[in-house]
C-alpha positions as CSV (number, residue, x, y, z in Angstrom):
1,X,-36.2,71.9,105.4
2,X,-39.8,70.8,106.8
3,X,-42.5,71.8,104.0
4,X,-46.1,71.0,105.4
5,X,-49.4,72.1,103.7
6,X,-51.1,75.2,105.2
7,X,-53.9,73.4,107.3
8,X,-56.3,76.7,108.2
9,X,-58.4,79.0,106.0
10,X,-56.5,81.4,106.7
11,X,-53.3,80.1,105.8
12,X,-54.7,79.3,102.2
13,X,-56.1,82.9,102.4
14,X,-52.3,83.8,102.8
15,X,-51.4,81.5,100.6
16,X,-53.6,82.9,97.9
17,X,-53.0,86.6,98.5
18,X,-48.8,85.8,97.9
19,X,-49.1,83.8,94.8
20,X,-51.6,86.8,93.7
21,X,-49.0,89.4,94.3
22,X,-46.2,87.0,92.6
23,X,-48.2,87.0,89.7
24,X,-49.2,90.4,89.2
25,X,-45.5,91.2,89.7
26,X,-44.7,88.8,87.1
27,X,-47.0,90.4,84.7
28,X,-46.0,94.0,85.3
29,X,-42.4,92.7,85.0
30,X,-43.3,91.5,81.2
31,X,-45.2,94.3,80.6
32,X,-42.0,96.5,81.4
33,X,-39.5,94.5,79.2
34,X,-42.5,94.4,76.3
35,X,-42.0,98.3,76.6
36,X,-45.9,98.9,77.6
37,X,-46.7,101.5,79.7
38,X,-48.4,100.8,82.9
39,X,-50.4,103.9,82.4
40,X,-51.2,106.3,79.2
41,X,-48.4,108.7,78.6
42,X,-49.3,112.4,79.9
43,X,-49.2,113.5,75.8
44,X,-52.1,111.4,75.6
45,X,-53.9,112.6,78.6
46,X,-53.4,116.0,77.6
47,X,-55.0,115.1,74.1
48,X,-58.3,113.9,75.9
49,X,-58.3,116.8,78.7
50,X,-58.1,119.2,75.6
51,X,-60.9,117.1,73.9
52,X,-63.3,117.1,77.0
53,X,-62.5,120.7,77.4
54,X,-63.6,121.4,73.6
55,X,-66.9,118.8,74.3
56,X,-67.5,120.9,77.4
57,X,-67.6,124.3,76.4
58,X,-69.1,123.7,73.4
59,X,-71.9,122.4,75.4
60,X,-71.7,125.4,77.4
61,X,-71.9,127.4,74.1
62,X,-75.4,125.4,73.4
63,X,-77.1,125.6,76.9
64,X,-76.3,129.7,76.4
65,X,-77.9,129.3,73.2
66,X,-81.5,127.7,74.5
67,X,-81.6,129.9,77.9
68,X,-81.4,132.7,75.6
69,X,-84.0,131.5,72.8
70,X,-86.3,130.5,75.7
71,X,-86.2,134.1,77.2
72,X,-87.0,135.6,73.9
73,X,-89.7,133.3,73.2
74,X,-90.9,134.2,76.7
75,X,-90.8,137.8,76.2
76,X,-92.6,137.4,72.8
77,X,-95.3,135.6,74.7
78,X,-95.8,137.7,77.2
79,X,-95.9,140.6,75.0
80,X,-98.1,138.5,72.6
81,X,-100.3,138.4,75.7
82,X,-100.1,142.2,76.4
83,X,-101.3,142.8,72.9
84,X,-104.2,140.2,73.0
85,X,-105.6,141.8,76.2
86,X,-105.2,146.0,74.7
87,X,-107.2,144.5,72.1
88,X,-109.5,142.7,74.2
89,X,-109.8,146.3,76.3
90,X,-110.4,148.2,72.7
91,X,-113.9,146.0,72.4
92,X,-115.0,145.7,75.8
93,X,-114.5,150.0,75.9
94,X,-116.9,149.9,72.0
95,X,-119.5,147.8,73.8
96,X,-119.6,149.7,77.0
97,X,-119.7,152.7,75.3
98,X,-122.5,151.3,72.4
99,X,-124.5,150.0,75.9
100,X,-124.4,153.8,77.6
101,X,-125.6,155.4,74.3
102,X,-128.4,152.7,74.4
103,X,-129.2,153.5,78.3
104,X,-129.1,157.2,77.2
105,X,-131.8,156.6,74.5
106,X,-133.9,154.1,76.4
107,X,-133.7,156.8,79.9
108,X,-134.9,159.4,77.6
């Protein structure tokens, strides 16, 4: 059997990329006979879809909670401003009508 060293990038490239996958089949194959699951069993993943499910909606819940305080507060301020501007109609309508009775006396 003629064994020569690989002479071109490439070949080390090659050379690299098999003793990679050797490797990481090695390690899966200990991983296995340690009993260790590759990936988290699907009770667990249903445990954490459940618990981001709960995080969601209860952030749902919340954002509800401020869209409907900020339209209250906005009807109170508009109607805060309605008020303000009755009011403000009340005293312009006494001075205008304090100014005609003055007009009336002075035209007389």
């Amino acid at each position: 059997m003629d064994f020569s060293l690989p002479k071109s990038f490439a070949d080390w490239m090659l050379c690299l990329a098999a003793f990679t996958a050797i490797l990481k089949y090695m390690v899966d194959l200990g991983d296995r006979l340690r009993g260790q699951p590759s990936q988290p069993p699907n009770a667990q993943l249903q445990v954490s879809h459940e618990q981001l499910t709960e995080r969601v909606r209860k952030l749902e819940e919340s954002a509800d909670r401020l869209w409907a305080k900020l339209e209250a507060d906005k009807m109170e301020i508009v109607k805060s401003g309605e008020d303000r501007c009755a009011k403000l109609h009340e005293r312009i309508n006494v001075i205008l009508a304090v100014v005609s009775e003055l007009r009336g006396r002075l035209n007389s």
